[in-house]
Backbone as a chain_set.jsonl record, in Angstrom:
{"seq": "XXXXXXXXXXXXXXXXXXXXXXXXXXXXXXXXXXXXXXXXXXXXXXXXXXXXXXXXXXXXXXXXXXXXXXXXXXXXXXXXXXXXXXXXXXXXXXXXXXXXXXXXXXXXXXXXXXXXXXXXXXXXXXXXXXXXXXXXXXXXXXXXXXXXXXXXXXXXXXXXXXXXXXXXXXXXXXXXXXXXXXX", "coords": {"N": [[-30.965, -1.913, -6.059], [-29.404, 0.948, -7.474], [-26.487, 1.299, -9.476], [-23.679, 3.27, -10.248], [-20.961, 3.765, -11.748], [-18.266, 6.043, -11.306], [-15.643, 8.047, -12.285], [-12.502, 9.53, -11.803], [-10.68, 10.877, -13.956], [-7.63, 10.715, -15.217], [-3.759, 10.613, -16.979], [-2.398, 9.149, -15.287], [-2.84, 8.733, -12.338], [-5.437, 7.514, -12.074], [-8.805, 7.491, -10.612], [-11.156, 5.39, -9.929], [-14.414, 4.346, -9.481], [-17.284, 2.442, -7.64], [-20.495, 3.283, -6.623], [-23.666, 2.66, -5.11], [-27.571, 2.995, -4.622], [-30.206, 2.617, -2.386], [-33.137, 2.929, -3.239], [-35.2, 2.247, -2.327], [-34.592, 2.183, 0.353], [-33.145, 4.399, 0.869], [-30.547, 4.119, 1.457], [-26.614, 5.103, 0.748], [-24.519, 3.369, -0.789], [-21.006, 1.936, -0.573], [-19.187, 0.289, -3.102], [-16.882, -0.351, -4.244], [-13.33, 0.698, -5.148], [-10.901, 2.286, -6.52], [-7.544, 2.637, -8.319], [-7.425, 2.796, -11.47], [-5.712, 0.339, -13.892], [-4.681, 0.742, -16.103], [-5.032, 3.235, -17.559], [-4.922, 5.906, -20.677], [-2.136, 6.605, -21.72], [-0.12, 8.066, -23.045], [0.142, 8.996, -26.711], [1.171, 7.824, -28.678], [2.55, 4.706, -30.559], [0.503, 2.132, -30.142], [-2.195, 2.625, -29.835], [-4.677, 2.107, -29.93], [-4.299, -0.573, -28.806], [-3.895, 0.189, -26.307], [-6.473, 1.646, -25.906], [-8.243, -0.56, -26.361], [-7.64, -2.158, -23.991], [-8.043, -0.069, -22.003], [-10.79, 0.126, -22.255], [-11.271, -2.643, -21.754], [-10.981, -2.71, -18.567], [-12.506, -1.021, -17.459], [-14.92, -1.967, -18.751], [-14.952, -4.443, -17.157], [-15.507, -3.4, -14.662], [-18.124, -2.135, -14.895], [-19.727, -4.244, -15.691], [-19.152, -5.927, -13.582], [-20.91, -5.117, -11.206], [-22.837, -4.091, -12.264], [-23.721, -1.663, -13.528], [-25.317, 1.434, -13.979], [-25.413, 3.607, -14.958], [-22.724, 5.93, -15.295], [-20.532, 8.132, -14.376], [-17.964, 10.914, -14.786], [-15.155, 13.192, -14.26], [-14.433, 15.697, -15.976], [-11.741, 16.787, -17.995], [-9.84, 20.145, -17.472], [-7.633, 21.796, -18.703], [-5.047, 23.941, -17.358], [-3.243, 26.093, -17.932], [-0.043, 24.843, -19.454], [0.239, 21.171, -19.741], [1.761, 19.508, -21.219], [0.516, 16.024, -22.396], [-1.469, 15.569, -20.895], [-4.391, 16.523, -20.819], [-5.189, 15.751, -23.521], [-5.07, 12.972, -23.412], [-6.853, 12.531, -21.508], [-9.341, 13.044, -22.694], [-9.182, 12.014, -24.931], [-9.842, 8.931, -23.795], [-12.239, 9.759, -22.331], [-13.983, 10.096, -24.536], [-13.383, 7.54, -26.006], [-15.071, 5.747, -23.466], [-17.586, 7.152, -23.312], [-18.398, 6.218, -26.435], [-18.416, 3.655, -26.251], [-20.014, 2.757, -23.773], [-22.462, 3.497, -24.647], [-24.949, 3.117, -24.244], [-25.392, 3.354, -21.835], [-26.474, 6.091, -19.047], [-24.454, 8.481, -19.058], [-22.801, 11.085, -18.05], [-20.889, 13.649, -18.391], [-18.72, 16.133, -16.218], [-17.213, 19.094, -14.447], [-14.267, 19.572, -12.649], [-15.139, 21.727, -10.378], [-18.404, 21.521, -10.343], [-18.736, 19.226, -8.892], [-17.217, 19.676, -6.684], [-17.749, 22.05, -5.63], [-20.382, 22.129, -4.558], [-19.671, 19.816, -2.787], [-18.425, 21.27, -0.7], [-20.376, 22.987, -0.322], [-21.75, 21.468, 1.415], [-20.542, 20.352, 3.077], [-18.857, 22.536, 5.165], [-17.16, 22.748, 6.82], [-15.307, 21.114, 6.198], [-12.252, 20.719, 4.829], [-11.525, 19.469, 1.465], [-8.727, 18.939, 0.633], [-7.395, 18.691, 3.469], [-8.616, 16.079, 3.582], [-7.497, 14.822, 2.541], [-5.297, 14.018, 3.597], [-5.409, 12.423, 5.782], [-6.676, 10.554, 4.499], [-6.948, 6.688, 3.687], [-6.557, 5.927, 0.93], [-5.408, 6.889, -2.509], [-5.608, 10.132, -3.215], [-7.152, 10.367, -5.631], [-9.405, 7.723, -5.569], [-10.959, 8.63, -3.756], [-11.834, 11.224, -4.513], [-13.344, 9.895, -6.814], [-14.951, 8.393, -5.638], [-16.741, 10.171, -3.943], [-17.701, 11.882, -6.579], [-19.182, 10.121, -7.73], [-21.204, 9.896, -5.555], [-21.844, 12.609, -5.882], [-23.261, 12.434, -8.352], [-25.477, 10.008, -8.35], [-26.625, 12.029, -6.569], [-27.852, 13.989, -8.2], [-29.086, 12.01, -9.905], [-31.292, 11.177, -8.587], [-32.245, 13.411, -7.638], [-32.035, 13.86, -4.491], [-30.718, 14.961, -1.598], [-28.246, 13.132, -0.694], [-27.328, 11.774, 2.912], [-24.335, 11.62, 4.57], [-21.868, 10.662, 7.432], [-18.59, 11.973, 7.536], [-16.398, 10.91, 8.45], [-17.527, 8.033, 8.308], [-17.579, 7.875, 5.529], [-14.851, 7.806, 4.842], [-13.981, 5.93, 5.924], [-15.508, 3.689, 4.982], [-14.44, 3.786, 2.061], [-11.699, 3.507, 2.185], [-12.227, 0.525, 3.261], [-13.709, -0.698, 1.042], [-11.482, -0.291, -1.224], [-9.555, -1.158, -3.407], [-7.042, -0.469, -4.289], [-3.438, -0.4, -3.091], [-3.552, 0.812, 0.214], [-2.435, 3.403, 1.977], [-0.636, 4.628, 4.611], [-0.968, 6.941, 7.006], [-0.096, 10.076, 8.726], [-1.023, 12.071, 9.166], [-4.1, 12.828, 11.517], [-7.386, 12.972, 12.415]], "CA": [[-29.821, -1.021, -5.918], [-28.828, 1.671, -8.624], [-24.92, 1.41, -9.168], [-23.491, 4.115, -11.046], [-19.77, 4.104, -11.668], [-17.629, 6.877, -11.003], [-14.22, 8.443, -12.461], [-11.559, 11.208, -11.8], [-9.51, 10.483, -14.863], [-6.181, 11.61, -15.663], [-3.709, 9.13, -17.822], [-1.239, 8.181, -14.716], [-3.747, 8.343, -11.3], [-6.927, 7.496, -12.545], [-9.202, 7.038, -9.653], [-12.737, 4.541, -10.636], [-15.247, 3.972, -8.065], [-18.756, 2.114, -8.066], [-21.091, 3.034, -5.555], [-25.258, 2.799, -5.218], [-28.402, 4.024, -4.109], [-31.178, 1.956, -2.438], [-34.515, 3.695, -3.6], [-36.343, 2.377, -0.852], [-33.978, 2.225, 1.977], [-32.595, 5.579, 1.153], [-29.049, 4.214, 1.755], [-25.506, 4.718, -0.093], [-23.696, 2.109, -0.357], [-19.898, 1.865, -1.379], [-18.966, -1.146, -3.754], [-15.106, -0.48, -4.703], [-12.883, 2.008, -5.736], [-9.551, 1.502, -7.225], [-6.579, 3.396, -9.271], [-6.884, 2.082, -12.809], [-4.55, -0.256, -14.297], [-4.747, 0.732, -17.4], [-5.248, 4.151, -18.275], [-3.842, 6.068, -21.632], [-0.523, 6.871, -21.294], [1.172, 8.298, -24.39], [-0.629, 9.043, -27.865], [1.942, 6.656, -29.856], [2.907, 3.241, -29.706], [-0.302, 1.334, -30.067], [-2.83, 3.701, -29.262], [-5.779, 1.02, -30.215], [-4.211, -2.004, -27.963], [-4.588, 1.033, -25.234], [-7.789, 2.107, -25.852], [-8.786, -1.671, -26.164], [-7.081, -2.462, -22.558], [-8.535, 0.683, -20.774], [-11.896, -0.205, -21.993], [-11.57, -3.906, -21.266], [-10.891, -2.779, -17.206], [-14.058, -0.41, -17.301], [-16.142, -3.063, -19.004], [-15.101, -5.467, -15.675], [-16.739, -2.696, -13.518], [-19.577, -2.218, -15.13], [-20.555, -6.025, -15.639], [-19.646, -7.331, -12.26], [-21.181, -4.103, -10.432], [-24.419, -3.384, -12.95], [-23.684, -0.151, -13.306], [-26.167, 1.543, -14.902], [-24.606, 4.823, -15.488], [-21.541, 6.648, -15.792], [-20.468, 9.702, -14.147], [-16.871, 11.298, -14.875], [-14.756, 14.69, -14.175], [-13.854, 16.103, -17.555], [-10.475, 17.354, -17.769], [-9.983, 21.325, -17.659], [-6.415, 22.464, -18.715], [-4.603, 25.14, -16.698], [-1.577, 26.026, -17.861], [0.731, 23.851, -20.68], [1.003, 20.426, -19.01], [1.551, 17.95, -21.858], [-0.683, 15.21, -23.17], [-2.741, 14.918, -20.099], [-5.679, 17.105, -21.09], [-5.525, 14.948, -24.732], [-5.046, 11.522, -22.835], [-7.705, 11.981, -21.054], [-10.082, 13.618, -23.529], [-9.551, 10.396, -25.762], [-10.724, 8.038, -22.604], [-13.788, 9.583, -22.11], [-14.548, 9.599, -25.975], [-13.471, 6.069, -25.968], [-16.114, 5.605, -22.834], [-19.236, 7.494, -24.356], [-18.508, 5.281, -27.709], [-18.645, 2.438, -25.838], [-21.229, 2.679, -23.149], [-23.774, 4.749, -24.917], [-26.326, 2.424, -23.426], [-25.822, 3.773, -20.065], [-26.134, 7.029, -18.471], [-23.174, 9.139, -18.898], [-22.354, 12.47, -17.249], [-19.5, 14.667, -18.103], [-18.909, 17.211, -14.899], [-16.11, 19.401, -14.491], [-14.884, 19.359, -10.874], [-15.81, 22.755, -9.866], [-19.04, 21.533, -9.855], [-18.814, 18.48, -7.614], [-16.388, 20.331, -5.405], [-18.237, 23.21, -4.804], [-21.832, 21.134, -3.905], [-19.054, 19.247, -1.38], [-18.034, 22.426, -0.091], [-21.815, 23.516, 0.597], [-22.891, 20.578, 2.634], [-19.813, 20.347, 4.317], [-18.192, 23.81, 5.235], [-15.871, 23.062, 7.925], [-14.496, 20.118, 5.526], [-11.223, 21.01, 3.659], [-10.431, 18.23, 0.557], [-6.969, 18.861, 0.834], [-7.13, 17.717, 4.664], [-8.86, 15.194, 3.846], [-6.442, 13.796, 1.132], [-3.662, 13.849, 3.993], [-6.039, 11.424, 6.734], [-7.787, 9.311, 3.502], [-5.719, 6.059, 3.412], [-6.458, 5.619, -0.675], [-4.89, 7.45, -3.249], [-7.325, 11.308, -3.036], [-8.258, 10.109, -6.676], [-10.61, 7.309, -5.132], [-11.224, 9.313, -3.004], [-12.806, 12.008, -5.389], [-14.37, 9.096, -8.151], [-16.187, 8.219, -4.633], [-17.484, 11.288, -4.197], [-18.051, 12.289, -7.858], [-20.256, 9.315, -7.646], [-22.112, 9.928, -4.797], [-22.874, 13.8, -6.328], [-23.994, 11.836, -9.495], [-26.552, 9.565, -7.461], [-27.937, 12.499, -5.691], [-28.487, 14.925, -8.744], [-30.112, 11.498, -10.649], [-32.404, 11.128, -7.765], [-32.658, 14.487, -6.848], [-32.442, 13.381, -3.11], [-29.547, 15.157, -1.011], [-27.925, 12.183, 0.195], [-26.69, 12.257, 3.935], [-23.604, 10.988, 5.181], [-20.959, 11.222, 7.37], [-17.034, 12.556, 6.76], [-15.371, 9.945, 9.092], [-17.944, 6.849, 7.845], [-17.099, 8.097, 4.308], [-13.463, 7.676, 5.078], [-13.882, 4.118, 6.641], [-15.562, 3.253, 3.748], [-13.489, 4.257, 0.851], [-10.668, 2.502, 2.372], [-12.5, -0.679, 3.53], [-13.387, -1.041, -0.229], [-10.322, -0.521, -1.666], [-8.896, -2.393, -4.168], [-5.73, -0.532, -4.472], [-2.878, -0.112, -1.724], [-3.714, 1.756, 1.419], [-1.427, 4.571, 3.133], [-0.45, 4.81, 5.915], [-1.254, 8.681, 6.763], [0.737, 10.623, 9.624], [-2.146, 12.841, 9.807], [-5.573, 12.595, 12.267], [-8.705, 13.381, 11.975]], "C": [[-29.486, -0.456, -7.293], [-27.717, 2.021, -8.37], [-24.865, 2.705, -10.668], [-21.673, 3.568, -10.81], [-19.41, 5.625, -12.206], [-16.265, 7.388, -11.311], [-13.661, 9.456, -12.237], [-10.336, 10.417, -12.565], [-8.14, 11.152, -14.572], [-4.945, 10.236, -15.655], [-2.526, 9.008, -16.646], [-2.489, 7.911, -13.499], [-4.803, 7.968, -12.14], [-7.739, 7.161, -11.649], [-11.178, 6.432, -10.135], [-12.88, 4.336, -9.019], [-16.927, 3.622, -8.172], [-19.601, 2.02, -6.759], [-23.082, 2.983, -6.235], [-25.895, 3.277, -4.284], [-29.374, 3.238, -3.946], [-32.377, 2.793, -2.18], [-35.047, 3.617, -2.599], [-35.734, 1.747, 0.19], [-33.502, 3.912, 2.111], [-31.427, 5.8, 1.352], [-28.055, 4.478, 1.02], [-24.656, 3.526, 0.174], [-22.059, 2.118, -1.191], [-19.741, 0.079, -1.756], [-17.542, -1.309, -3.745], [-14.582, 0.271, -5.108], [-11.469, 1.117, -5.897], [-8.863, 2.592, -7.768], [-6.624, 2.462, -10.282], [-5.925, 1.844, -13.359], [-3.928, 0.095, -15.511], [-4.726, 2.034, -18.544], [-4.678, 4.563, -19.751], [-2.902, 6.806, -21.602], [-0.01, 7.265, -22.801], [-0.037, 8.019, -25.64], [-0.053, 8.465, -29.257], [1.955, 5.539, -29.366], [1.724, 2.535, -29.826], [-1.378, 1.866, -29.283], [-4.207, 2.471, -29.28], [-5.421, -0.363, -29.222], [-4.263, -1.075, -26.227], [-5.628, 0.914, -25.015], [-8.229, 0.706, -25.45], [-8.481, -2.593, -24.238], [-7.643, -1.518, -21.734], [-10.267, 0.16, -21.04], [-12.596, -1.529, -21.386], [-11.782, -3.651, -19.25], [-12.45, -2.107, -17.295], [-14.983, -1.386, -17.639], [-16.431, -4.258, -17.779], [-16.158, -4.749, -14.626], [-18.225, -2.725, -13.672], [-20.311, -3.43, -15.175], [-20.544, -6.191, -14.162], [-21.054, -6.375, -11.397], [-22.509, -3.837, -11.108], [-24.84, -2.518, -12.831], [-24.578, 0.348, -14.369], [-25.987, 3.13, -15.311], [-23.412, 5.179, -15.193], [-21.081, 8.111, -15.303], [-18.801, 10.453, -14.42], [-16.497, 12.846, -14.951], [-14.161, 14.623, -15.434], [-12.487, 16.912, -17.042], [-10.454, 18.902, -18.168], [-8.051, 21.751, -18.081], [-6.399, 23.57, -18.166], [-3.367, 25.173, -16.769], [-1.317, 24.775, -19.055], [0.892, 22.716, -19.549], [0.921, 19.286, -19.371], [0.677, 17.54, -22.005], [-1.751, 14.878, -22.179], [-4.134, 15.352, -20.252], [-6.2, 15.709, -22.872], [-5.822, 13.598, -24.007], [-6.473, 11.383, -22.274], [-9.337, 12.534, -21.704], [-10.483, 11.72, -24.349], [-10.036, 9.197, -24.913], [-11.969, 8.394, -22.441], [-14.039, 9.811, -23.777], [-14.617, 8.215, -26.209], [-14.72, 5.548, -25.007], [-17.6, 5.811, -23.161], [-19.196, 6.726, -25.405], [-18.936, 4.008, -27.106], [-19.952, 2.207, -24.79], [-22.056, 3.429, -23.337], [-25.062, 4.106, -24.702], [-26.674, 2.984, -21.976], [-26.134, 5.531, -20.189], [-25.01, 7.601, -17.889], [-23.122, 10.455, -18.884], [-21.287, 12.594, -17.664], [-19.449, 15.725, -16.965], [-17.533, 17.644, -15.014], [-15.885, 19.254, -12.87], [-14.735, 20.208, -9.655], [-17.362, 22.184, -9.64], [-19.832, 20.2, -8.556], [-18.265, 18.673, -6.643], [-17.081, 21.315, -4.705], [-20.006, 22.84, -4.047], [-20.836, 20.367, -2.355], [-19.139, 20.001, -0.183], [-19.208, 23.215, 0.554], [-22.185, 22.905, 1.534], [-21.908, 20.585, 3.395], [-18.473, 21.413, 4.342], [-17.178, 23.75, 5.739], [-15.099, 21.76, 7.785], [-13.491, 20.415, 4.543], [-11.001, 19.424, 2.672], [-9.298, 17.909, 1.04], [-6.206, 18.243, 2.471], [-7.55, 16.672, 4.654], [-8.342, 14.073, 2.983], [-5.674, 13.238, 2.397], [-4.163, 12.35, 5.339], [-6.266, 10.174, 6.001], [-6.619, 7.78, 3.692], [-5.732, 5.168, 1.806], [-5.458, 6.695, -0.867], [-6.354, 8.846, -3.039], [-7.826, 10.714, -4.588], [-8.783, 8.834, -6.498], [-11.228, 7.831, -4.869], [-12.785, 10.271, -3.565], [-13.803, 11.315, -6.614], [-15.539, 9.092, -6.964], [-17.762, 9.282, -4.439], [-18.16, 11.879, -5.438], [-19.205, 11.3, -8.089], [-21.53, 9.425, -6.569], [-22.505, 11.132, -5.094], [-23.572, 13.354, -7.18], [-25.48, 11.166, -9.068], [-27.439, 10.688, -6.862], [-28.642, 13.784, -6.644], [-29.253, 14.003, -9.906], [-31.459, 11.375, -9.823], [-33.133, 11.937, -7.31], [-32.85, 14.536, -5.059], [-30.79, 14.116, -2.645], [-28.736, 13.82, 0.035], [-26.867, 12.256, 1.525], [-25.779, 11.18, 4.825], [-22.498, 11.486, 5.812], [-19.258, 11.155, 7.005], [-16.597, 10.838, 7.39], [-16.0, 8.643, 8.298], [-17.304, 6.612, 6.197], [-15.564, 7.476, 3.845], [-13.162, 6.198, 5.209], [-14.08, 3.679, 5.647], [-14.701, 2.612, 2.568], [-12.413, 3.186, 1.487], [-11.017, 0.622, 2.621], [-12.936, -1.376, 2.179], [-12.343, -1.206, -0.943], [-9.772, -1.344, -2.342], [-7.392, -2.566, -4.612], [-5.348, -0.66, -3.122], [-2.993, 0.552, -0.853], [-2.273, 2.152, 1.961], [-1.752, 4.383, 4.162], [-0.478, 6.107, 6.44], [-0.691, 8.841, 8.335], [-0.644, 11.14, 10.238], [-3.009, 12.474, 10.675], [-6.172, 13.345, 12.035], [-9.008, 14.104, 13.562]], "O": [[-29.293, -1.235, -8.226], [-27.462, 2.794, -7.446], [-25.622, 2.911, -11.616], [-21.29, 3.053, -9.76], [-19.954, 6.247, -13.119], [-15.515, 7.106, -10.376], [-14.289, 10.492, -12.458], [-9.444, 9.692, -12.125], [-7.84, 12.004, -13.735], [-4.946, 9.269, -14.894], [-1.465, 8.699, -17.188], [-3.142, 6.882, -13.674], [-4.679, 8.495, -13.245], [-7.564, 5.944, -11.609], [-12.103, 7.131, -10.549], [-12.179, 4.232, -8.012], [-17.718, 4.405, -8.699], [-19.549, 1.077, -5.969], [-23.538, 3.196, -7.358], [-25.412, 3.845, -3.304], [-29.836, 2.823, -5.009], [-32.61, 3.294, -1.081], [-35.41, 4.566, -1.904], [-36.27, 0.866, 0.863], [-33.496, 4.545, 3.167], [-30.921, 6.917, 1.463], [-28.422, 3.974, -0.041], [-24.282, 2.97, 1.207], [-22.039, 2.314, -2.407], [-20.012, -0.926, -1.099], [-17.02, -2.321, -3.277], [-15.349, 0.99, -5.749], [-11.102, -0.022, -5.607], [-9.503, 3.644, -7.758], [-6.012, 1.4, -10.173], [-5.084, 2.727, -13.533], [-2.793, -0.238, -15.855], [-4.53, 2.009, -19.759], [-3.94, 3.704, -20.232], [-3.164, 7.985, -21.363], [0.508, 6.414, -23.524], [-0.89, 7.133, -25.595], [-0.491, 8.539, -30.405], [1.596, 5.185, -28.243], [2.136, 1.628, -29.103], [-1.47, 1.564, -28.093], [-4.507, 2.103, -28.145], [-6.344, -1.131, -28.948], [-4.607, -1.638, -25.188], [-6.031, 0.215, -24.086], [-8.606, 0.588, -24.284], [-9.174, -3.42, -23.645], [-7.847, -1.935, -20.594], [-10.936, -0.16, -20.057], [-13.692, -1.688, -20.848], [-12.617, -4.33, -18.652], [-13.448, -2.819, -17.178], [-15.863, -1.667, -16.826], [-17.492, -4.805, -17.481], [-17.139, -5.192, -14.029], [-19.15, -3.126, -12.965], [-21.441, -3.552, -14.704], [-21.541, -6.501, -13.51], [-22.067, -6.976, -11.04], [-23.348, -3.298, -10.386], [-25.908, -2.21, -12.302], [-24.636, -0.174, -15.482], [-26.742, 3.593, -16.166], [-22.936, 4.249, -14.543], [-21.351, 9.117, -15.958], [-18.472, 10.161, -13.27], [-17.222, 13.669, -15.511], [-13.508, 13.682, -15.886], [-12.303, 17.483, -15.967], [-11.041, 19.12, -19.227], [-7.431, 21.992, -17.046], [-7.366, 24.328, -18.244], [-2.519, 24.608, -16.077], [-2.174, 23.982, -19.445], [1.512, 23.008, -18.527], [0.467, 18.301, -18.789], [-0.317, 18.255, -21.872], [-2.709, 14.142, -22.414], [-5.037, 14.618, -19.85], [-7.248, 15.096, -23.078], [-6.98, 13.19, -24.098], [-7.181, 10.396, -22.473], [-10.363, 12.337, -21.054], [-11.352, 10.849, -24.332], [-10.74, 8.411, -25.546], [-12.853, 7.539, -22.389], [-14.896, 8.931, -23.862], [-15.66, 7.662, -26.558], [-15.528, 4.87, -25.641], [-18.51, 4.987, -23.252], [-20.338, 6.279, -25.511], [-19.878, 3.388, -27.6], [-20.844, 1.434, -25.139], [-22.532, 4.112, -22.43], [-26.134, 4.629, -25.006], [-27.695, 3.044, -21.293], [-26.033, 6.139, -21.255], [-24.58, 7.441, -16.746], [-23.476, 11.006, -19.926], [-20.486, 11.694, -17.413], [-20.554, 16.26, -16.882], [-16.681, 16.916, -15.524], [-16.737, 18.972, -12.027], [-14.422, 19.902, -8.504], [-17.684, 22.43, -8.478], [-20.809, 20.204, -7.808], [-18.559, 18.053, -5.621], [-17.075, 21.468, -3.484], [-20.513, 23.427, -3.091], [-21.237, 20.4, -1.192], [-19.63, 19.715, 0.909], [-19.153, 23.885, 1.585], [-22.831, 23.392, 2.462], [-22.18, 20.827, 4.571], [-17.401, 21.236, 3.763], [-16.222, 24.45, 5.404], [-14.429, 21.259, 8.688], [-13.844, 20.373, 3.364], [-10.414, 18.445, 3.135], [-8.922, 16.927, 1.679], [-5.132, 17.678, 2.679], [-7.147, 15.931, 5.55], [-8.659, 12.896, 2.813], [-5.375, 12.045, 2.355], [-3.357, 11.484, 5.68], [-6.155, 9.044, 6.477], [-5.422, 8.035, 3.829], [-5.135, 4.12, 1.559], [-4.826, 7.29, 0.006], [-7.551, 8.657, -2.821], [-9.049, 10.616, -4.684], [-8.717, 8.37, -7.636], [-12.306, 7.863, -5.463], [-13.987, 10.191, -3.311], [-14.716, 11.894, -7.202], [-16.67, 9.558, -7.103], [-18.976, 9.223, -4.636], [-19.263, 12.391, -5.249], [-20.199, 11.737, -8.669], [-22.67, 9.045, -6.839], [-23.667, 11.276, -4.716], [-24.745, 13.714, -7.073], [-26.523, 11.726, -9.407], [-28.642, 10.536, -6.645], [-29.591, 14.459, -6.245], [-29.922, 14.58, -10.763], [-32.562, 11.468, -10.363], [-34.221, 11.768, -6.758], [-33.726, 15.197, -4.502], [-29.793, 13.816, -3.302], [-28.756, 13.741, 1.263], [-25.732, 12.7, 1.35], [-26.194, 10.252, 5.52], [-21.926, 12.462, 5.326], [-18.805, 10.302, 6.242], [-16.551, 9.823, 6.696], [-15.177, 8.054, 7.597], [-16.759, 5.603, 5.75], [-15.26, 6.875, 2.814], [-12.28, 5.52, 4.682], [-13.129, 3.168, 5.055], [-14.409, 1.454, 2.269], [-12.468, 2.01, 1.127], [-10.28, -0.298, 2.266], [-12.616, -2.558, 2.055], [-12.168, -2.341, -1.386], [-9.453, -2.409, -1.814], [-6.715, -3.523, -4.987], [-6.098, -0.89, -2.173], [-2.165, 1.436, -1.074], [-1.313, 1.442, 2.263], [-2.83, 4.054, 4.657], [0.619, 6.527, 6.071], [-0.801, 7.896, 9.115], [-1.202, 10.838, 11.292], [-2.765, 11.278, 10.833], [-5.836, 14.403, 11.502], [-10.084, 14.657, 13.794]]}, "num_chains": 1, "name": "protein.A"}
């Protein structure tokens, strides 16, 4: 099994997720997803007992999980909206410093959204935030991971929406919603 972990930063949600890829079954497999405990929050105050605390949670994933790469959405500013473009700039610098053994991807997430959006047309995100019963940033590390897996393998990997869904939540490590919505 090739695990990759998976992020959609940003320093209050942060959504991590470690899924794999069995070469010769052909399967995905979800491992865990989560909202990080830890992210960086604020660019004073002990910026180094931060950094040292967000990397300690990532270093848990990657050990227990034997992740062997790294995939993450880079942050795009739009618009003035405070330290979150910096916050989360300095996390993935802190990440590449630290796991420069693995395979690490930067992606913005135009381009894992719009690959979503090809295979599955008559799938809105945004409906499927309101059914998911994570937080949507699992949601999207999930996914951001499973585009990562299929542009290291080059293999279009095929699954479906609803199993996807089951998934993600049956991993879960944070709290599950309760969602009004249906599918």
């Amino acid at each position: 099994m090739y695990n990759i972990l998976s992020l959609d930063p940003g320093s209050v949600n942060f959504g991590i997720s470690c899924s794999g890829y069995d070469r010769k079954t052909g399967q995905l497999a979800l491992h865990s997803n989560a909202v990080m405990n830890t992210p960086v929050k604020g660019l004073t105050k002990d910026l180094h007992g931060k950094r040292i605390a967000f990397l300690s949670e990532l270093e848990e994933w990657v050990t227990k999980y034997e992740c062997k790469a790294v995939i993450a959405e880079r942050y795009q500013n739009r618009g003035i909206r405070g330290n979150t473009g910096e916050e989360v700039s300095l996390m993935l610098g802190f990440l590449i410093e630290r796991f420069s053994h693995l395979k690490v991807k930067l992606i913005t997430a135009a381009t894992w959204k719009n690959d979503w959006h090809r295979k599955h047309p008559d799938e809105d995100l945004k409906e499927l935030y309101k059914v998911c019963q994570t937080a949507p940033h699992q949601l999207d590390a999930t996914l951001i991971g499973f585009y990562g897996l299929q542009k290291l393998f080059k293999h279009d990997m095929k699954y479906s929406v609803d199993g996807l869904l089951e998934g993600v939540a049956s991993v879960s490590q944070s709290k599950l919603y309760k969602r009004k919505a249906q599918r």
